[in-house]
Every structure is written in C-alpha cells, then in structure tokens.
KOLNU-208239 format. One record per atom (N, C-alpha, C): residue number from 1; residue in one letter; x, y, z. Coordinates in steps of 0.1 Angstrom, whole numbers, m for minus. Layout:
N
 num residu     X     Y     Z
 NUM      a     X     Y     Z
...
***
This chain:
242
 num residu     X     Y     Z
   1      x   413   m13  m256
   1      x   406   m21  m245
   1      x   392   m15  m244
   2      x   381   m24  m240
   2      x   370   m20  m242
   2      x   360   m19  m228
   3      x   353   m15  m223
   3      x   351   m13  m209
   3      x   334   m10  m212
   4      x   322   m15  m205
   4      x   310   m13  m209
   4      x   306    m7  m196
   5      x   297     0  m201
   5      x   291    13  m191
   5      x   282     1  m179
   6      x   280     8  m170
   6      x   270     1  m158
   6      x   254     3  m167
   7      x   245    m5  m159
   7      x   233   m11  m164
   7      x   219     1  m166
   8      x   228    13  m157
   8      x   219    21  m158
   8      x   222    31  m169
   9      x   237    33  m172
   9      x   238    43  m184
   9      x   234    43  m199
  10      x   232    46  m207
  10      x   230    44  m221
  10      x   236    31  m226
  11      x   235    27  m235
  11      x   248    15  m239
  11      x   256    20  m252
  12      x   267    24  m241
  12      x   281    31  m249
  12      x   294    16  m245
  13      x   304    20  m254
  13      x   317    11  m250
  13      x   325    23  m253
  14      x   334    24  m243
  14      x   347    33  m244
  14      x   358    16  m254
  15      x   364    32  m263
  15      x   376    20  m269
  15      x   384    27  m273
  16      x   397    18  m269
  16      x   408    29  m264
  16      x   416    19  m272
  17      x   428    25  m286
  17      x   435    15  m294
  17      x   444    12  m280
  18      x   450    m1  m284
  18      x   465    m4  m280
  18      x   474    m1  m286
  19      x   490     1  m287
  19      x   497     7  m289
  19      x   516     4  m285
  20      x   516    m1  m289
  20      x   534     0  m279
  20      x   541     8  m279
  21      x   546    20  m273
  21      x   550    29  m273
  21      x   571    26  m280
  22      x   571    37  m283
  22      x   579    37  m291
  22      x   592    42  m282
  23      x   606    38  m279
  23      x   613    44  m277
  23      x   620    60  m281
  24      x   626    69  m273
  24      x   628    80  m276
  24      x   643    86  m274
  25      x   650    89  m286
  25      x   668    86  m286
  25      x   670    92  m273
  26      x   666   102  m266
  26      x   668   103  m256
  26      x   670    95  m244
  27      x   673    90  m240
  27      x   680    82  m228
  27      x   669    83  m215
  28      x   659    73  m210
  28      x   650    76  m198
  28      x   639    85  m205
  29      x   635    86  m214
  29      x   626    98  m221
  29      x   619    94  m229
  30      x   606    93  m231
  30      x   597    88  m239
  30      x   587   102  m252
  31      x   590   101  m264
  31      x   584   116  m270
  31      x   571   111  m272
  32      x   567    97  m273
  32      x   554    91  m280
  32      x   543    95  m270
  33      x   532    97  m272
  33      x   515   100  m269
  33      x   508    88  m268
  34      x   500    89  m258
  34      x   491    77  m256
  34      x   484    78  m271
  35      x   477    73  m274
  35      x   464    78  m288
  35      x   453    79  m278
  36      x   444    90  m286
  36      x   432    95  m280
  36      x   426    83  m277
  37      x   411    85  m271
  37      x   402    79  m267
  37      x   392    80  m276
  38      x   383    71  m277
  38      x   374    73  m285
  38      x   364    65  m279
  39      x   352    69  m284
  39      x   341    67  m277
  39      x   329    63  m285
  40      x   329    46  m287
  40      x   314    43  m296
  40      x   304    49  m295
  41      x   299    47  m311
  41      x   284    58  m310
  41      x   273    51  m297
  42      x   264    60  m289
  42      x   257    57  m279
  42      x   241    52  m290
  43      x   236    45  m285
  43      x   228    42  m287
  43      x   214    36  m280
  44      x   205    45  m279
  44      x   194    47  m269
  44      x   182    40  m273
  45      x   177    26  m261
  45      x   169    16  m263
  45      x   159    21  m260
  46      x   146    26  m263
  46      x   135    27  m262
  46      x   128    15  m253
  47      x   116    22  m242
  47      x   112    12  m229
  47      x   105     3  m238
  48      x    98    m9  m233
  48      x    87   m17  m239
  48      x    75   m10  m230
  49      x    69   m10  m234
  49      x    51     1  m234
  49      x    48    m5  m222
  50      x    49   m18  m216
  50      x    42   m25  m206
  50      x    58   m18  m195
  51      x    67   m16  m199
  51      x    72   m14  m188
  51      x    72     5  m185
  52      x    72    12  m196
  52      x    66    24  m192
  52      x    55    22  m182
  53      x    46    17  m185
  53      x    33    15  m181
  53      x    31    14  m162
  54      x    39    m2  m160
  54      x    47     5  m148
  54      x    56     9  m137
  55      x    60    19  m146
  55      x    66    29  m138
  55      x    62    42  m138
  56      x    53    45  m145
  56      x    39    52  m144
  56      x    34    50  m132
  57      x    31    42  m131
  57      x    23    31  m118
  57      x    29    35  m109
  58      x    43    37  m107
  58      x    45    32   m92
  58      x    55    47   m88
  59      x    57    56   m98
  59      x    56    71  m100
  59      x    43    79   m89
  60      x    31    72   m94
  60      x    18    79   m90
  60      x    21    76   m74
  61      x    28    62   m71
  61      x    28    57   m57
  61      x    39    68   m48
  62      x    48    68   m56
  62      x    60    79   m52
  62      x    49    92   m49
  63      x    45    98   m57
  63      x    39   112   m53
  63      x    27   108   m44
  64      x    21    99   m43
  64      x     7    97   m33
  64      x    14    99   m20
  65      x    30    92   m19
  65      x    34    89    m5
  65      x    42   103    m4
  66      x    48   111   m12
  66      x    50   123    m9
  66      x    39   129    m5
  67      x    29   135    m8
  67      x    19   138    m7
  67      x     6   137     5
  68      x    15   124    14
  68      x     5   119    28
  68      x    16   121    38
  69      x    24   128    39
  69      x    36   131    50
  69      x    24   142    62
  70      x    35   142    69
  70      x    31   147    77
  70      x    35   136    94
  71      x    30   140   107
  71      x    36   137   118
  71      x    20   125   121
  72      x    13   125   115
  72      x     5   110   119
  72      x     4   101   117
  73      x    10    92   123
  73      x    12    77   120
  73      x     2    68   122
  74      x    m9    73   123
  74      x   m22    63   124
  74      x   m23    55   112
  75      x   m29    40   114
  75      x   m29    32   104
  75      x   m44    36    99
  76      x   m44    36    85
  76      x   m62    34    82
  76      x   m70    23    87
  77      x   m78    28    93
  77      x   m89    17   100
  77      x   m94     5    89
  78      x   m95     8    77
  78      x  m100    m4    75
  78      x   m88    m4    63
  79      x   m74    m8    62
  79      x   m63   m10    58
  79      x   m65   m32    54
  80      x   m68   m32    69
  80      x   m69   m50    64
  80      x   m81   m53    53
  81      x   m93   m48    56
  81      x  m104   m52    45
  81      x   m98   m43    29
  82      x   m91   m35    29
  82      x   m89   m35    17
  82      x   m76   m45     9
  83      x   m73   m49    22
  83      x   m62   m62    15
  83      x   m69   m69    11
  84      x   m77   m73    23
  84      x   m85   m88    18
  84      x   m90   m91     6
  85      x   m94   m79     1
  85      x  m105   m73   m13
  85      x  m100   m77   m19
  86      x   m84   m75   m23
  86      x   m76   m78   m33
  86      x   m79   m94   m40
  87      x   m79   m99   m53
  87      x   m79  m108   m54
  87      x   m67  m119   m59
  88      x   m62  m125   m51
  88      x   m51  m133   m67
  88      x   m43  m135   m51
  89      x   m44  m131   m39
  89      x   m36  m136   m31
  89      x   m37  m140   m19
  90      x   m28  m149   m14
  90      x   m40  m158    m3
  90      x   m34  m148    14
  91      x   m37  m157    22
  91      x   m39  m147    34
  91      x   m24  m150    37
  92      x   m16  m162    39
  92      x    m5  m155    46
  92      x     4  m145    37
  93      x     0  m141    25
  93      x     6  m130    18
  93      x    m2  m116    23
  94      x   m12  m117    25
  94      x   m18  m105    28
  94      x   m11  m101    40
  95      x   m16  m112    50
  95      x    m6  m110    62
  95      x     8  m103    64
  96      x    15  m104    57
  96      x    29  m101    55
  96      x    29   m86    47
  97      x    21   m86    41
  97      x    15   m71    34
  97      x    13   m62    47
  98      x     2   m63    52
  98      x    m7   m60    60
  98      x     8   m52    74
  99      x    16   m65    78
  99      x    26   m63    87
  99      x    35   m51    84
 100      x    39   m49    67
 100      x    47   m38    63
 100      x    42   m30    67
 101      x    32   m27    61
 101      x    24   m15    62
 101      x    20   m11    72
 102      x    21   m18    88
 102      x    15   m14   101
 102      x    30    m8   100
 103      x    40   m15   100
 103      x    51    m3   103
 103      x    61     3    95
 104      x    46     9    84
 104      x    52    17    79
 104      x    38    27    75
 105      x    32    37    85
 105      x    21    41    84
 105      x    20    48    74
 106      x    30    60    67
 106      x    29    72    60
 106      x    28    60    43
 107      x    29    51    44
 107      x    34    40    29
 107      x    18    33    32
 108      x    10    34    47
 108      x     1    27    39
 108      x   m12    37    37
 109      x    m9    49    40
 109      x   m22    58    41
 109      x   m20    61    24
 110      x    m1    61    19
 110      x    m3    66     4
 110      x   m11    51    m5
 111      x    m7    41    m1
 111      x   m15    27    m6
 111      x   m29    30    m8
 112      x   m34    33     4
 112      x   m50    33     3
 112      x   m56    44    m5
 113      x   m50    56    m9
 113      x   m51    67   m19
 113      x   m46    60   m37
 114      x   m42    49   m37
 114      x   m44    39   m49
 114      x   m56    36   m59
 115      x   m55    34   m69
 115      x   m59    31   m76
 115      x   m61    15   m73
 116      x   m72     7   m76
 116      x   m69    m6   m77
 116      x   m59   m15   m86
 117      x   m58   m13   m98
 117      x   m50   m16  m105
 117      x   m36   m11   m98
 118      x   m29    m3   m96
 118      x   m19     4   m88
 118      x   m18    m7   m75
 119      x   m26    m7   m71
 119      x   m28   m17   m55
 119      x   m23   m32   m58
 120      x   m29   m37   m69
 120      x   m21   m48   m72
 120      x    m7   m50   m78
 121      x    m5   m42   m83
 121      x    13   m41   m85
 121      x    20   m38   m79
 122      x    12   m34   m70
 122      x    21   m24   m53
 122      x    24   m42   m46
 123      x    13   m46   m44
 123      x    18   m61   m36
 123      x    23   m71   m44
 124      x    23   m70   m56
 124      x    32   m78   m66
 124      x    44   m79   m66
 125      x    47   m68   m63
 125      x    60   m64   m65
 125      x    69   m68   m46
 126      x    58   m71   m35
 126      x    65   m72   m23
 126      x    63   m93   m22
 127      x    56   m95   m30
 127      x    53  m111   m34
 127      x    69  m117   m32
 128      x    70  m125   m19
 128      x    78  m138   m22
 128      x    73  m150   m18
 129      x    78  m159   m27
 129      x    72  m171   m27
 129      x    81  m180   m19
 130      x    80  m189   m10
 130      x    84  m197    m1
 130      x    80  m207    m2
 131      x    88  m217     3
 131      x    86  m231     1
 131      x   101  m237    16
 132      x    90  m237    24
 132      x    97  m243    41
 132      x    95  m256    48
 133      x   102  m261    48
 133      x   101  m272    56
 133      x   109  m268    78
 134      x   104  m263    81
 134      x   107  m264   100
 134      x   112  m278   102
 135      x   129  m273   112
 135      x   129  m285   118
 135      x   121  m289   129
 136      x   128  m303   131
 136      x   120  m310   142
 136      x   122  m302   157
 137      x   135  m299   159
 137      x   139  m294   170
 137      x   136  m277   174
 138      x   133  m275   187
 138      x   132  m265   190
 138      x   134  m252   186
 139      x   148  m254   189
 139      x   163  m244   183
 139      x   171  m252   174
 140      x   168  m252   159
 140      x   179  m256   153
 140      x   191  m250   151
 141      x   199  m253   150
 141      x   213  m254   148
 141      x   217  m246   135
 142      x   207  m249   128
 142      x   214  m247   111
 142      x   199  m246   106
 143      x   201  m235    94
 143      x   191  m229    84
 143      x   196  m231    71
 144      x   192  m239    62
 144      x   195  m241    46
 144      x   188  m229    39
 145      x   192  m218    32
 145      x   182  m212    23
 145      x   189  m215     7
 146      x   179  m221     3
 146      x   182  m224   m14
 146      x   173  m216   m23
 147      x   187  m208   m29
 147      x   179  m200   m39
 147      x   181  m204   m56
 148      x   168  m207   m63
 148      x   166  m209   m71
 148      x   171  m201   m87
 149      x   172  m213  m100
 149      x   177  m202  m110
 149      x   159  m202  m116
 150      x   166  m197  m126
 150      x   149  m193  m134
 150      x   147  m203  m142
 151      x   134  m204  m141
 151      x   127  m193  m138
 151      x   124  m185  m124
 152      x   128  m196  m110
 152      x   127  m188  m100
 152      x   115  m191   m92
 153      x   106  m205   m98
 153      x   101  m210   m92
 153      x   101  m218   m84
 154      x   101  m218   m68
 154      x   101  m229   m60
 154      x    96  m239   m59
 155      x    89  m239   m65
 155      x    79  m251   m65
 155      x    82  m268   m77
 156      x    95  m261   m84
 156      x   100  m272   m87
 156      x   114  m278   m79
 157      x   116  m275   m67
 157      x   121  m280   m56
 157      x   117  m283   m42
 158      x   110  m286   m47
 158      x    98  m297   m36
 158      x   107  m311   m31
 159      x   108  m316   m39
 159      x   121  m328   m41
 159      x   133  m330   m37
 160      x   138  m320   m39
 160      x   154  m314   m33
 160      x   151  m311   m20
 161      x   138  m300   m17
 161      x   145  m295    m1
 161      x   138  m309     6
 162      x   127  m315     3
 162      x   125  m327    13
 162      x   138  m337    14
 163      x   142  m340     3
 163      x   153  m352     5
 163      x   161  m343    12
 164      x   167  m328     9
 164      x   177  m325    17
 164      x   176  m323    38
 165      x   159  m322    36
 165      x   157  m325    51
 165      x   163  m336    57
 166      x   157  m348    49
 166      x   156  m358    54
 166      x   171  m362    54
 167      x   178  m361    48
 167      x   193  m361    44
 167      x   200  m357    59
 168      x   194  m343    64
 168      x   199  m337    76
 168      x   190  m340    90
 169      x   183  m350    88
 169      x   177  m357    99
 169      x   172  m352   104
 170      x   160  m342    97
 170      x   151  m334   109
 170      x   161  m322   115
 171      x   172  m320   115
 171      x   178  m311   124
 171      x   177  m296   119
 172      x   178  m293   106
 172      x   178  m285    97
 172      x   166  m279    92
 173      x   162  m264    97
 173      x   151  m259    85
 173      x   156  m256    79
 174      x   147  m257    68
 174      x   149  m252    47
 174      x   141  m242    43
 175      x   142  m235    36
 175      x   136  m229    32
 175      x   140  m222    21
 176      x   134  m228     5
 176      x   139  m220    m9
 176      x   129  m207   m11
 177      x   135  m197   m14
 177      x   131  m183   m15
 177      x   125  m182   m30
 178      x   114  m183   m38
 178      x   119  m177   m51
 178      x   120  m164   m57
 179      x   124  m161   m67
 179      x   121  m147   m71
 179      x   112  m137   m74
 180      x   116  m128   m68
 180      x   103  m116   m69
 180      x    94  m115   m79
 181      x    82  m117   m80
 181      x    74  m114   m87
 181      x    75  m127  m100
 182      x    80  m137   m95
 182      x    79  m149  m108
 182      x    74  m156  m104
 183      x    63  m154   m90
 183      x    55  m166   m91
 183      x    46  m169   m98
 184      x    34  m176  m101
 184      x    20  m177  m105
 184      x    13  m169  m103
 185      x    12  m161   m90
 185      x     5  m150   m88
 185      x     3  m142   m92
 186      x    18  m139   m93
 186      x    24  m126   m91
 186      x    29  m125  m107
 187      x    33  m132  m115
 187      x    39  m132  m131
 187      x    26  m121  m136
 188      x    18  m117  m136
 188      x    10  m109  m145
 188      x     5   m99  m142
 189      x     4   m99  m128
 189      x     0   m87  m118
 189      x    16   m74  m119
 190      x    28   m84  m113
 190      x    40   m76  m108
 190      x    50   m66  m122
 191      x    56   m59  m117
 191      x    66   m55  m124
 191      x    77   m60  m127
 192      x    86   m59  m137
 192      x   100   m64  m140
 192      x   108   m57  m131
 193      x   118   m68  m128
 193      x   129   m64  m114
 193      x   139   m69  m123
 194      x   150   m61  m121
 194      x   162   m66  m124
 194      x   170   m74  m113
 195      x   181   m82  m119
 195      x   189   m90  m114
 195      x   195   m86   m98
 196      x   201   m67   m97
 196      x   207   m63   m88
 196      x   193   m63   m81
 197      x   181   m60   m77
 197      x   174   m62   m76
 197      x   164   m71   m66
 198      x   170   m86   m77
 198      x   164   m97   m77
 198      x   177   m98   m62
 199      x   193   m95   m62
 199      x   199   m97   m49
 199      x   193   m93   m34
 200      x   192   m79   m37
 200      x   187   m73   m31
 200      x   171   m79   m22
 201      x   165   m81   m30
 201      x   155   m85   m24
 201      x   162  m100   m11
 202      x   166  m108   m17
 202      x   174  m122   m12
 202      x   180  m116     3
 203      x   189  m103    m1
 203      x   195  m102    12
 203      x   188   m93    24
 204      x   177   m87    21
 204      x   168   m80    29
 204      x   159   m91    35
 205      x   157  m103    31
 205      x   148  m116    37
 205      x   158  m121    45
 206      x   169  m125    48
 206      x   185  m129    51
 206      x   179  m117    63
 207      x   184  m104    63
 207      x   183   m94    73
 207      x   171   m97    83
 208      x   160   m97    76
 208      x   150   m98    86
 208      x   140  m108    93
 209      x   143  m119    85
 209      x   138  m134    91
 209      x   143  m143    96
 210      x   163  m140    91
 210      x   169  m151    95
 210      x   185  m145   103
 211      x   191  m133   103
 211      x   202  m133   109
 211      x   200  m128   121
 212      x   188  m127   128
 212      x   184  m119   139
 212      x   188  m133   148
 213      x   186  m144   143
 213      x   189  m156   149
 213      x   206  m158   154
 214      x   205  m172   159
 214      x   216  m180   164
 214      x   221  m189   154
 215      x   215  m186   147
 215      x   211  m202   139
 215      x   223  m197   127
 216      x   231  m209   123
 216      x   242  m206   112
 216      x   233  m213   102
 217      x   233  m203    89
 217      x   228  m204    76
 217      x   237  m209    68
 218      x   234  m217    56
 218      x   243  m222    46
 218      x   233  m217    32
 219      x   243  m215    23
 219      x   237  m212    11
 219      x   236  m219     0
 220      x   227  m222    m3
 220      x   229  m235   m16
 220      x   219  m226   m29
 221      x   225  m224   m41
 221      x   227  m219   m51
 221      x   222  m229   m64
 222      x   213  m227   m71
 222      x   214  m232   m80
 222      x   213  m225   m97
 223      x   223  m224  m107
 223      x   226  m215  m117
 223      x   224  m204  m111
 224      x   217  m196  m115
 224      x   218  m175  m115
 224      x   218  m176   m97
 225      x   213  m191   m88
 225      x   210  m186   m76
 225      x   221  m185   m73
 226      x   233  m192   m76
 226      x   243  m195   m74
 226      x   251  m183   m72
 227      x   251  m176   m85
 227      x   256  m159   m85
 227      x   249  m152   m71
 228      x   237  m155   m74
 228      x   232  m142   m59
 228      x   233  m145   m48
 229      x   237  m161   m46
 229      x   246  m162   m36
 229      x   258  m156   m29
 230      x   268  m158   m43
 230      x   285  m154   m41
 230      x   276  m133   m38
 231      x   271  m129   m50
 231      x   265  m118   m44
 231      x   263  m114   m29
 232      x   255  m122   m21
 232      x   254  m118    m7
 232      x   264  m123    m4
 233      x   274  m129    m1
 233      x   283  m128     5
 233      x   293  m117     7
 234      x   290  m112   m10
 234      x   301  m101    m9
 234      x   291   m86     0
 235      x   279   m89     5
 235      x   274   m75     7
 235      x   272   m87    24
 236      x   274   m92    26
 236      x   274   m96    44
 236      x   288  m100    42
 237      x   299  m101    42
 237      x   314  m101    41
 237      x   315  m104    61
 238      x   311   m94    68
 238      x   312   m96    85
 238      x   307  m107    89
 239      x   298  m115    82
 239      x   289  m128    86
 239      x   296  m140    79
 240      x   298  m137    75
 240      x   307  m150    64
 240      x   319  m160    70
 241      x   315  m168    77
 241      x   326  m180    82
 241      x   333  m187    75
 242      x   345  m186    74
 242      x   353  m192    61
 242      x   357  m213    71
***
C-alpha cells in the first residue's frame, strides 16, 4: 500500500508489500511476519531561482521585523506617502495596505526599513482582487461569495455575479474573491502561494469582512473554487448550517 508524504516533506512514497498471512498448525496462533517496510528512494527537487529569489525577499522582511521590536507602537509618520510611491496599485489597495499596517505597528516600521523591490512583493503578496456588487437593501439578508478556479481571475465573472444579482432581486450582495496574487497587478510583482495557502487566505477574508455580520453567506465554487470551498467548511464546521 502506498501512502505519499505531505507537501512539505521531500517526495518519498512509503511501500509496504501485501501479503496474506498464512495460517499456523497451531490452533488461534499465527507464526507468519508482516514483511518489512520499505521506503522509495527520496528524491530532492531543487527551488526554481525566481522562487529562491523570493524567499530571500521576504526572509530579509522576517529579520527587519525581528529586529524593530521593541514596546513602541508608533506608526511612521510618513508610512501613507511611502505607499502612495509605490507604483502598479491603485488607492483602494493602498488603502487596505495602509489599514494593516496601522494595526500592526512593529510590521510596518519593519516595511519601511525595506528595500523597494522588497516593498513591492510585501504588498503583492497581501493583493486581493474583488469584484462586488452591494445590495439594494440596507441590511441584507444574504452574502454570495464566489470563489473562482484558475486562473483566479475575477474579472471573467462579471457576467455571472450581475445576472446572479439580478436573479436575487437586488436583495443579495456578491462578491467574487480572486486569488492571491493572480491578478494583473499583482502576477509579476507577487510571490507563488500554494493551494493550502490560496484557502487560507479565502477564510481570513470570511473572518474579517464578512462573519462579523448577521448576514448568512452562501458559497458558490467554481472548479479548484469549488475544493476551497468544501475546504472552509471543513475549517468553520461551527458556522456551517446544514
């Protein structure tokens, strides 16, 4: 039977023969041995150069933010103009940058001790791309979030969430999430994220935009969204109305 290591270990396969054990003239008594274990040769993938590259990058970010500790949580005074500087993104992204970083002072004094190249991968990598339609009503009732397969671009369901508005008569906000760092923007600036990841990110937006509400959420999935759907369910299990 063959069993594959998790995504972080080497890529080994344990393989273990099958076997039917043999009866033993003894009565209730078996003489036969499982057979050993054995263990495929391991074999170790070398990074691709752009992805050394960064995690180098964001290495330097780890030790700048070790390295700014301490008990003062003062923001840098001019923290907004160095966003703004930045080029490749527009203001309600900065905005949303800018908000992390107010509360999270010791993450943004290590930002500003960045490199600019560094500076841009740092917000590449916090890049989500949105695509919302608000309902009509006050307090709606119900929140659609549709998460996209790949490439992960929302912007090729423009179509879907307006008819699915209109479908739900105004009563319903929408809102498709895409994936981290696959937007236009963000594709050349950001780092590679993996899939666990790519959840992760989904259910941390869920946490902080949307379950603070009243509002019951529905999930609509399409291919890989589909998995990181059934994914957050299984990591919100308490929220989940059957």
């Amino acid at each position: 039977m063959a069993s594959a290591k998790s995504g972080n270990d080497p890529l080994s396969i344990d393989v273990e023969d099958e076997s039917e054990m043999q009866a033993s003239p003894n009565v209730g008594k078996s003489s036969a041995k499982a057979p050993p274990k054995k263990k495929a040769k391991i074999v170790h993938i070398e990074d691709d150069p752009l992805v050394t590259t960064l995690k180098d990058g964001f290495k330097m970010m780890t030790d700048a933010i070790a390295k700014s500790g301490g008990d003062d949580d003062a923001v840098p005074n001019n923290l907004w103009d160095a966003l703004v500087a930045l080029k490749g993104f527009d203001e309600g992204h900065i905005a949303h940058y800018y908000a992390h970083l107010v509360d999270n002072p010791k993450t943004a004094k290590a930002f500003m001790m960045l490199k600019l190249d560094n500076k841009l991968i740092w917000l590449s990598s916090f890049a989500t791309e949105l695509l919302e339609i608000r309902s009509r009503e006050p307090s709606p009732p119900l929140h659609v979030l549709v998460i996209p397969g790949n490439p992960g671009i929302v912007g090729f369901y423009k179509d879907f969430v307006e008819a699915l508005y209109e479908n739900l008569g105004g009563q319903a906000s929408i809102t498709a999430i895409g994936h981290i760092s696959h937007g236009q923007k963000d594709c050349e600036l950001g780092r590679l994220f993996s899939l666990h990841e790519q959840i992760d990110h989904k259910v941390d937006f869920l946490e902080q935009e949307v379950l603070h509400t009243e509002q019951s959420i529905i999930l609509v999935g399409h291919s890989i969204g589909a998995y990181i759907g059934l994914e957050i369910f299984k990591r919100l299990q308490k929220k989940v109305e059957e």
